[in-house]
Structure formats: C-alpha cells, structure tokens
C-alpha positions as CSV (number, residue, x, y, z in Angstrom):
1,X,7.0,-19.3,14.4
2,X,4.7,-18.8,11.5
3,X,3.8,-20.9,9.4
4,X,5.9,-19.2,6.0
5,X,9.3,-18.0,5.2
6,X,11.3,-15.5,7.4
7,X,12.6,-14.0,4.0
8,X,11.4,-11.8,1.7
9,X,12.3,-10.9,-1.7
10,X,11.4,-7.7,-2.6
11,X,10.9,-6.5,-6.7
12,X,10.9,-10.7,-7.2
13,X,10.5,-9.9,-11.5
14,X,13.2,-12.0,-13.3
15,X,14.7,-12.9,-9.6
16,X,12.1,-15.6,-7.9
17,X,13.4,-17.0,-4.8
18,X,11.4,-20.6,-3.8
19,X,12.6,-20.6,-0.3
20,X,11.1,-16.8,0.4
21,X,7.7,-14.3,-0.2
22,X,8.2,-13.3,-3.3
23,X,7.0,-9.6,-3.4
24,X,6.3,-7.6,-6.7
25,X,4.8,-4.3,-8.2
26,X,3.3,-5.9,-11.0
27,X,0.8,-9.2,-10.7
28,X,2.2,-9.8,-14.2
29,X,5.9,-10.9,-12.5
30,X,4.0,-13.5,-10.7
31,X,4.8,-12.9,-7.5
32,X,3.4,-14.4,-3.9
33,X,2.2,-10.6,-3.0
34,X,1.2,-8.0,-5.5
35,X,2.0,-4.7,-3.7
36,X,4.1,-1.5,-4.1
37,X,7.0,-2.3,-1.0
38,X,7.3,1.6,-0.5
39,X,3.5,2.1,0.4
40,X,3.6,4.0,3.8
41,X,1.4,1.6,5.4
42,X,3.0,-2.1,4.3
43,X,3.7,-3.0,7.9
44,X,1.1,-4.6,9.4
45,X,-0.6,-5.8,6.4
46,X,-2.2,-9.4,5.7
47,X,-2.0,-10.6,2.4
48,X,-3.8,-14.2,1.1
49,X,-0.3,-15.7,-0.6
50,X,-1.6,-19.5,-2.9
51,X,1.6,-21.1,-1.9
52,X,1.9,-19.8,1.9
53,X,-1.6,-19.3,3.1
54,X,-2.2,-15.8,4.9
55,X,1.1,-13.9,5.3
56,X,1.4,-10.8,7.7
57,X,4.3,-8.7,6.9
58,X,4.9,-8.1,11.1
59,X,7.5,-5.4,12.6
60,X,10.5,-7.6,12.9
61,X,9.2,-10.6,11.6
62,X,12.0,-11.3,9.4
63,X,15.4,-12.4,9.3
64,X,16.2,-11.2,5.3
65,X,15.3,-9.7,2.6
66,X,16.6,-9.4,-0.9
67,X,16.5,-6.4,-3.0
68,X,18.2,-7.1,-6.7
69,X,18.1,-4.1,-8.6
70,X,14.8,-2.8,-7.4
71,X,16.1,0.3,-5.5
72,X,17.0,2.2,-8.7
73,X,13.2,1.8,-9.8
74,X,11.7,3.4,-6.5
75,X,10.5,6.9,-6.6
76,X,10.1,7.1,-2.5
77,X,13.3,4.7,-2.0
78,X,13.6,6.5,1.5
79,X,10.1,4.7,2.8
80,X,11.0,1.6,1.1
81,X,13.9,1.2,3.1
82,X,12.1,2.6,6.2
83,X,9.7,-0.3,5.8
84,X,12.7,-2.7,5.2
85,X,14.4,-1.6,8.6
86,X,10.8,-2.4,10.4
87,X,10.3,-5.9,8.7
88,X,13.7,-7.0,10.0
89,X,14.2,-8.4,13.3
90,X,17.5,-6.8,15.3
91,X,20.6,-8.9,13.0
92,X,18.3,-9.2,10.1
93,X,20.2,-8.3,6.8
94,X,19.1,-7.0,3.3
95,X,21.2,-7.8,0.7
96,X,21.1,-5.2,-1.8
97,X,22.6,-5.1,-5.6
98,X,21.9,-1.6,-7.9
99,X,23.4,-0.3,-10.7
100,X,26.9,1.6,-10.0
101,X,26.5,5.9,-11.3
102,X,29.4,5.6,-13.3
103,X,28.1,2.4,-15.5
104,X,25.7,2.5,-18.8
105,X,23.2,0.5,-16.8
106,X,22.7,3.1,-14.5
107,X,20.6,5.5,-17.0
108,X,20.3,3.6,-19.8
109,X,16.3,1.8,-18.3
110,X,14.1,4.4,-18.2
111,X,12.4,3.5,-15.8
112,X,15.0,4.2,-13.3
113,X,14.6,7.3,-11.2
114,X,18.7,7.2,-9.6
115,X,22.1,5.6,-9.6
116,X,24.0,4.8,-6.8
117,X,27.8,4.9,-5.2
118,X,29.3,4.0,-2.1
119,X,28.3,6.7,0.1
120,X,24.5,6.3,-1.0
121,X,24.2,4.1,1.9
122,X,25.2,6.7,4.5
123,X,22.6,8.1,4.9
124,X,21.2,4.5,6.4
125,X,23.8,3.8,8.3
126,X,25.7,6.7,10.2
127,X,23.2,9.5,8.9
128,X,20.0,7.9,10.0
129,X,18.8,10.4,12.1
130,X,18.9,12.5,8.8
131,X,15.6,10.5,7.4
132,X,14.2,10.6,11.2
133,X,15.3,6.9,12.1
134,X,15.7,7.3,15.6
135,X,15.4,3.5,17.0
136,X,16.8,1.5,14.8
137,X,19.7,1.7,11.8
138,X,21.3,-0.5,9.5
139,X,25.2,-1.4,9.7
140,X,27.3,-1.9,6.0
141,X,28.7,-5.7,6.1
142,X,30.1,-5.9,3.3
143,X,29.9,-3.5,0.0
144,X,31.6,-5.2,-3.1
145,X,31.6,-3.9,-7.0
146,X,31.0,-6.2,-9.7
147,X,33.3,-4.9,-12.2
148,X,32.9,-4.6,-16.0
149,X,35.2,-5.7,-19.0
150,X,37.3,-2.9,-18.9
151,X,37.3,-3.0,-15.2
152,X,38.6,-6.5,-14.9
153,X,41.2,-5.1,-17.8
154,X,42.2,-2.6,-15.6
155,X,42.1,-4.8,-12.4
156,X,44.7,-7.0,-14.1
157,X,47.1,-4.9,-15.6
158,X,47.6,-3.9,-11.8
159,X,45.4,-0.8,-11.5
160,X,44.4,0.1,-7.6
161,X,40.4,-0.8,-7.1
162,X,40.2,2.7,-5.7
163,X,41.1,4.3,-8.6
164,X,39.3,1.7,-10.8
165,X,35.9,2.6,-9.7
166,X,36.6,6.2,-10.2
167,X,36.8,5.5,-13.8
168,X,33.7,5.8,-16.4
169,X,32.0,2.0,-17.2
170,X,34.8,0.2,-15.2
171,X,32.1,-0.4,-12.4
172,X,28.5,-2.3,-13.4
173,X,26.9,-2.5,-10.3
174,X,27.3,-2.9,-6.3
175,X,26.6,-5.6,-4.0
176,X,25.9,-4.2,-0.9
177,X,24.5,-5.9,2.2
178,X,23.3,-4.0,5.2
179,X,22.3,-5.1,8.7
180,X,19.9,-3.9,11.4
181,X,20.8,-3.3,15.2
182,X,19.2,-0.7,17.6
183,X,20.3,2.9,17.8
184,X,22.5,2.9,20.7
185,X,21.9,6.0,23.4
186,X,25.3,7.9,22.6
187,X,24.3,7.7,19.2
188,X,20.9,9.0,19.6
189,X,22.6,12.2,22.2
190,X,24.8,12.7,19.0
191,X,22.4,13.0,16.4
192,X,20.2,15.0,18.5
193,X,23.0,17.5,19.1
194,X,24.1,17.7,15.4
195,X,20.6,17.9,14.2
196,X,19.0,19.8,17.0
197,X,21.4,21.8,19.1
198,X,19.7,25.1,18.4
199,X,16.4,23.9,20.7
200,X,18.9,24.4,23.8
201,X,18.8,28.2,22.8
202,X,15.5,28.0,21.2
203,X,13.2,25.9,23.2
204,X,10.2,27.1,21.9
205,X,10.9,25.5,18.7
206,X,10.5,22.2,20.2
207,X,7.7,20.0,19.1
208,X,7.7,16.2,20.3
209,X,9.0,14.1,17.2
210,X,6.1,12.0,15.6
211,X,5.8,8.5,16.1
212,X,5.6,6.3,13.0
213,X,2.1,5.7,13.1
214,X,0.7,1.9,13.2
215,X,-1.5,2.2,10.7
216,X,-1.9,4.6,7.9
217,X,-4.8,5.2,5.2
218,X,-3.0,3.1,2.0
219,X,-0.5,5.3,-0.5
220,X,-2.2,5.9,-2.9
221,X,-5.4,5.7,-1.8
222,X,-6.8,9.1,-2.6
223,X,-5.3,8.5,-6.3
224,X,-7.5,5.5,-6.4
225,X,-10.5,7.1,-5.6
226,X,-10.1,9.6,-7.8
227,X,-10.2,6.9,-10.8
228,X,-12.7,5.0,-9.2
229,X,-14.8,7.7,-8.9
230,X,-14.2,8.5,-12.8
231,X,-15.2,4.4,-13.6
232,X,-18.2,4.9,-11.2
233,X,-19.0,8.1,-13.1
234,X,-18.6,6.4,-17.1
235,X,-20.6,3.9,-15.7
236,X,-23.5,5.1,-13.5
237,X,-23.5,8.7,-14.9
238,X,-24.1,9.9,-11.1
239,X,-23.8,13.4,-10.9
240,X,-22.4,13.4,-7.3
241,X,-19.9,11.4,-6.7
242,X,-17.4,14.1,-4.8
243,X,-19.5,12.7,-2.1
244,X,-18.5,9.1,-2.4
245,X,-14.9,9.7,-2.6
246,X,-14.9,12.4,0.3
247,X,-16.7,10.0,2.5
248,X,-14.3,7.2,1.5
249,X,-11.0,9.1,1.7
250,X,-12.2,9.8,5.8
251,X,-12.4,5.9,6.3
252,X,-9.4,5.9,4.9
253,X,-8.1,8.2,6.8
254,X,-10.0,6.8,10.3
255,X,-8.6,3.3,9.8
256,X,-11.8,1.7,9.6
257,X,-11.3,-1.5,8.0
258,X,-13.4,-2.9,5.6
259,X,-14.4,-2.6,2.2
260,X,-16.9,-0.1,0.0
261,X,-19.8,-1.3,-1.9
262,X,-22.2,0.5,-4.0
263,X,-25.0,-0.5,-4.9
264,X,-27.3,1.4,-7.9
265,X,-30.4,-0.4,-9.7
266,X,-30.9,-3.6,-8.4
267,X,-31.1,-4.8,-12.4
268,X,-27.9,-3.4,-13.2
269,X,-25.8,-4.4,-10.6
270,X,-23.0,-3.2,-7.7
271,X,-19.9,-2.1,-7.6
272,X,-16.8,-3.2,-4.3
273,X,-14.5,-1.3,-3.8
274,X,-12.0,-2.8,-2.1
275,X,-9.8,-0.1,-0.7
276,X,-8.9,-1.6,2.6
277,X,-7.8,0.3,5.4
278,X,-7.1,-2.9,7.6
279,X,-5.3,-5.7,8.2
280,X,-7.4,-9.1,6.3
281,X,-6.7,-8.4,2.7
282,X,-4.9,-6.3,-0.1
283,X,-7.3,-4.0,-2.0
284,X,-9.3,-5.4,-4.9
285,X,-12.6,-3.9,-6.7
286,X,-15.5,-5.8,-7.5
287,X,-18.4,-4.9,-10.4
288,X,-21.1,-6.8,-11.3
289,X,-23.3,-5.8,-14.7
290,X,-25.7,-6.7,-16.9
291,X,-24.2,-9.2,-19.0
292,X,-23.9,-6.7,-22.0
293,X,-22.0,-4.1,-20.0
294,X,-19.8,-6.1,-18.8
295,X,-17.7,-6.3,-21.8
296,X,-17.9,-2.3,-22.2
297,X,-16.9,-2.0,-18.9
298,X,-13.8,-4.0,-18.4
299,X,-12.9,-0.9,-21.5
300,X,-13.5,1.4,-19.4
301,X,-11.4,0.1,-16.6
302,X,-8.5,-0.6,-18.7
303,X,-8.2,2.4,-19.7
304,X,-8.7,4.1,-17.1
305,X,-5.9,1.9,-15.4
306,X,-7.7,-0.2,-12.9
307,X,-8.0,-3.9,-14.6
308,X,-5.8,-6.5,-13.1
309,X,-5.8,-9.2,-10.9
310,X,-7.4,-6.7,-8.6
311,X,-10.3,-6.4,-10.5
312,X,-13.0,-9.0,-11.3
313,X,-16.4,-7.9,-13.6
314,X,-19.2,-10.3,-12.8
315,X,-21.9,-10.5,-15.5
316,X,-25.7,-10.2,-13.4
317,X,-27.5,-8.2,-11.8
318,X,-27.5,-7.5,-7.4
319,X,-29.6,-10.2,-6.7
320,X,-27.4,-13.1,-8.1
321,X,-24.1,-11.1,-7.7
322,X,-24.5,-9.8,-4.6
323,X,-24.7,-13.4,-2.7
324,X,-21.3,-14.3,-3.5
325,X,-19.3,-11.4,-3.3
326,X,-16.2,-11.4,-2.1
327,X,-16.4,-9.3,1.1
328,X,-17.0,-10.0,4.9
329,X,-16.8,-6.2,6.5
330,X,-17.8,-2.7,4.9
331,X,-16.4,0.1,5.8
332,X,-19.1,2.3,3.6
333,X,-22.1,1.3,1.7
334,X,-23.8,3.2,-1.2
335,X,-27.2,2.3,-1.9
336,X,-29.0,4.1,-5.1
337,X,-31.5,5.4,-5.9
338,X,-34.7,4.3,-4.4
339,X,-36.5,3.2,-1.2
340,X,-36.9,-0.3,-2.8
341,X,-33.4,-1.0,-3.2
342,X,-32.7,-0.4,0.5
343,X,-35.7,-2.4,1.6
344,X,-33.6,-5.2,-0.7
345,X,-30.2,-4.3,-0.1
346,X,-30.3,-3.4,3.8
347,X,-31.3,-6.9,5.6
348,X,-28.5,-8.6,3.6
349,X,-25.5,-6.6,4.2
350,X,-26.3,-4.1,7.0
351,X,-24.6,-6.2,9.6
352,X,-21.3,-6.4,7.6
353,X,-21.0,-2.8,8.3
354,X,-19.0,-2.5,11.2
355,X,-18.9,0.0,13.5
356,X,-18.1,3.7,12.7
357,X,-19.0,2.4,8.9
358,X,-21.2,4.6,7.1
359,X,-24.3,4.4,4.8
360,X,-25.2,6.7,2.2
361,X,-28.2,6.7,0.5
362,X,-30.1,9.4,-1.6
363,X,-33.0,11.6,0.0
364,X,-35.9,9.4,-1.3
365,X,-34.5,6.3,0.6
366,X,-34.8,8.6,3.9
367,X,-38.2,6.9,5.5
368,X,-36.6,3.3,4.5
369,X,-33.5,3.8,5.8
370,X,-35.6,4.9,9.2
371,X,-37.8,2.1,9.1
372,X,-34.9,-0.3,9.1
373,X,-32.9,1.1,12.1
374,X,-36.4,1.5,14.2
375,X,-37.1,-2.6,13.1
376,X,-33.3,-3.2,14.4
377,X,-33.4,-0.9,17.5
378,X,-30.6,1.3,16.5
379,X,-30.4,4.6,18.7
380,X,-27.7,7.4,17.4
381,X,-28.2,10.6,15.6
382,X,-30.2,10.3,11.7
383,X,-28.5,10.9,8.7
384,X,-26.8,14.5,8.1
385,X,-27.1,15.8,4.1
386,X,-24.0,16.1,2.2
387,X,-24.7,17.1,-1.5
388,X,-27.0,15.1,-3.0
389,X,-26.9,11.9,-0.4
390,X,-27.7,11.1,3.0
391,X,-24.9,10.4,5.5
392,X,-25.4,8.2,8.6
393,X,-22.6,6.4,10.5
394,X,-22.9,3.4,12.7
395,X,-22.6,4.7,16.2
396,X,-19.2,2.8,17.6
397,X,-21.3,0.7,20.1
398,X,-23.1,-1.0,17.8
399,X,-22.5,-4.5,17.5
C-alpha cells in the first residue's frame, strides 16, 4: 500500500479534502498537485506532494475520486474522464456534482465550456465503446438532483420529479456517482457489432484498434515550447531557436525523460527547461541572470504567461547558479556560443545526459565538443548540422 491517500479530489479550488490528493489547475487554489487532470499523459506521473511525499498517480491505484463542479470547466472532459476510469481500481467510484442545463448556473460562469443532464453520462456508461473504452466502463449508482426554490415549491405542492426537472430553473445541479467494473465479453461482441458491423463486408477497412499508449509527450507540450522559445528569444536574442524547440518537441515525442538546459554566456547565465517527458517530476523552468535582468525578466515571463510556482529566476551568473540547480537527468542540453563555455559547461553536466539525450552546440564549439568525447571515449557518429547548431545524440549504450 503506498504510503498516501487512495483518493483523489480532482479541481480541489473552494472544495479541499484533508483525508485525499488534492489536485488543481491553478497553484493559486493551493492544491497537493498543480496539474491539468485532462492532460493525455497524467497516468503514470510522479509528482513531489509537501504533505504526502512523492505521489504516483498509478493505473488503478485508487479507490475514489471526487469531482465537484469541475467537469463543466473542462474543454477535453472526454480524456479527463478517460484518465479517471484508469486511476480507479475495478469498484472504484467517482462522485461527480455539475450544474443541471436547465439552471442559471449552468451558463451564467464563463468559464464554463457545457451543461449537463441525465443522459450526459451515457455515453460513460452503456455508450463506452462510443469514446473507444473498450476494457473498462463506469456503472451509474446513483444520479440525484439538488433542486432549487421553485423546485422544492413545486416538489411540495405535489408535482411529479419527472416533470419537475423538465421545467426551466427548478433543477441546480446533479449529483451523480459513477463506478468502474471491466467491460464484460458480450458487451464488447455488442459494441463491436453496432459500431463495426460493416468490417464483416468490408474487411479491408480493418485496422487493429490502438492501444492507449503508456506514456505520451505532455499536452501541451508543443504550446510550451513555443512560449519558451519566444522568452528564450526576448532574452538571448538568438536568431535560431526553431532548432531548439524542434529538437525538444522529438524528446518529447521519444519519451526521453529528463529535463532541457541552455546554457548561453557563462556571465549571463542558463536557462532549465523543465518539460519532462518522464516519470520523477512535474515540469518547472529554471533561469538564472545577472542580477539586473532578473527583475526585467520575471516581465517578460509574466507576460508571456509562464511565471508561477513553476518558475523560479535565480540572480547570478552559470558558475554560481549552475551548482545548485534543480535537475538530476537532461534530456537536451544547449550550450552557447563558444568553445570556452563547453570546455566549462561539459565536465559538469555531461553525465546528467542520459542516453539518447542530445547536445547542441554552435559550429565554433565543434573541435571542443570533439575533444571532450575523445577525453571520455565516446564512439558513435559526430554531430549532424541543423540550422545554425550542431546536433549530436548520446548513442543509447552509453552509460
């Protein structure tokens, strides 16, 4: 059993639950885990929690999980529930309350992106094959609606509930909850046959279904890079940075795990980029700066949307910055623009870079960068051009 609550509650905001992981969008809410719950690749993940230690959100791990009015707010509500079905273990429920279609709270937030009724959970349930569940499904428990005022005036001058909920602003909301159980083989033969009956006369049509994949580069992720690319680029005023974010995007998309650090005059400082595409840690960014542009740049990162909790600016340049920053494996490494900052940068964090990581430098660091791997012994193919840097990648044997 591990060491931290089987429940979760998911969008925690004005709703904290002591006895579960707290889970929320916005650091702001103050939550155990900052992280969006509909991101494609949330199970698996490890996150450092202050009050639980490290949490991994493991396939079936859990026995519920609490959703109060969060659903409503979700713009890919489909793969939010998708990763609520995995989290739960067989019998796990989710207890689920949204705003009712027919109420003033349904529309009236505008941060709400839909409303819901009873038959929104069909497509959970008995449609599941609809969304490509094809393993597992939830079962509706129990589905009860929280009247209003004029709904509780109806309700007792003797009006049916059927007929009450069919009536504008009688209804607020719905408490639903849902629990999970294994798609049973008549139920698969069914869905397959509604769904997929014209392979039989069509075979060529058939492609194997995809399997939900265990990992996945983070959602998101190319969004990211594109701001960080555009902070990098009010910062550093490099003229190539496509590169950078290409290169970064295919770890992403490999699932090599680790984090990205650039590294640009040794006077000015560095910049981590912690897009991770495993397992240890959430993403976070790291910058350290002169001490005069550090204020300028926390501006620049505001507005361009990527300060938070996430973020940390560390006044100093590489040499006293470097030492203490918060990374263990990297997944890519930038170093810019000279042959002296390898020689500096190289012996310090080369061995972080785990296998199939890559190193880009510019042109001029070229006979440095060779130096090194003859010094280390390193045997693979040399760096490849790609706009204005130098490519290599760490063959996978390399310990």
């Amino acid at each position: 059993m591990p060491g931290y609550p089987t429940r979760l509650n998911i969008g925690s905001g004005r709703t904290f639950d002591e006895t579960a992981i707290n889970i929320d969008i916005r650091a702001s809410a103050g939550p155990d885990i900052v992280v969006d719950a509909s991101r494609p690749d949330l199970v698996g993940l490890t996150f450092e929690t202050r009050r639980f230690g490290p949490v991994e959100l493991t396939a079936g791990g859990f026995e519920h999980i609490t959703a109060s009015h969060v659903l409503e707010h979700v713009p890919n509500v489909v793969e939010l529930m998708g990763n609520c079905l995995a989290l739960l273990r067989d019998g796990g429920e989710m207890a689920v309350r949204v705003p009712y279609d027919l109420a003033y709270g349904a529309w009236q937030d505008p941060t709400h992106v839909r409303a819901f009724n009873e038959h929104s959970w069909l497509y959970y349930t008995d449609w599941h094959a609809m969304i490509g569940w094809e393993e597992s499904r939830f079962d509706t428990v129990d589905l009860q609606l929280v009247l209003s005022r004029s709904g509780m005036a109806l309700r007792k001058e003797g009006m049916a509930i059927e007929k009450i909920r069919m009536q504008p602003r009688a209804v607020n909301e719905m408490a639903v909850v849902l629990r999970k159980r294994p798609v049973t083989e008549a139920e698969r033969a069914s869905s397959l046959a509604a769904t997929r009956g014209h392979l039989e006369k069509f075979p060529e049509l058939a492609v194997p279904l995809p399997a939900r994949p265990a990992r996945r580069a983070p959602a998101g992720a190319r969004r990211y890079l594109d701001l960080l690319t555009a902070c990098i680029g009010e910062l550093a005023r490099d003229p190539d940075l496509a590169t950078i974010a290409a290169t970064a995007g295919d770890a992403l998309d490999a699932g090599i795990a680790g984090d990205f650090l650039a590294v640009g005059d040794l006077a000015c400082g560095a910049m981590l980029a912690g897009v991770r595409a495993g397992r240890d840690a959430p993403g976070r960014t790291w910058i350290a700066l002169p001490a005069a542009e550090a204020a300028p740049a926390g501006g620049t990162l505001a507005r361009l949307r990527l300060d938070g909790e996430a973020v940390r600016v560390l006044a100093g340049p590489t040499d006293d910055t470097l030492p203490v920053a918060p990374f263990e494996r990297l997944a890519l490494l930038a170093v810019d623009p000279d042959a002296a900052a390898l020689d500096q940068v190289l012996p310090r964090v080369f061995d972080r870079l785990v296998p199939g990581g890559t190193l880009l430098t510019r042109p001029a660091g070229a006979a440095a960068l060779a130096r090194f791997l003859a010094r280390r012994e390193i045997a693979g193919d040399g760096p490849a051009a790609a706009g204005d840097w130098l490519v290599w990648r760490r063959p996978p044997q390399a310990a």
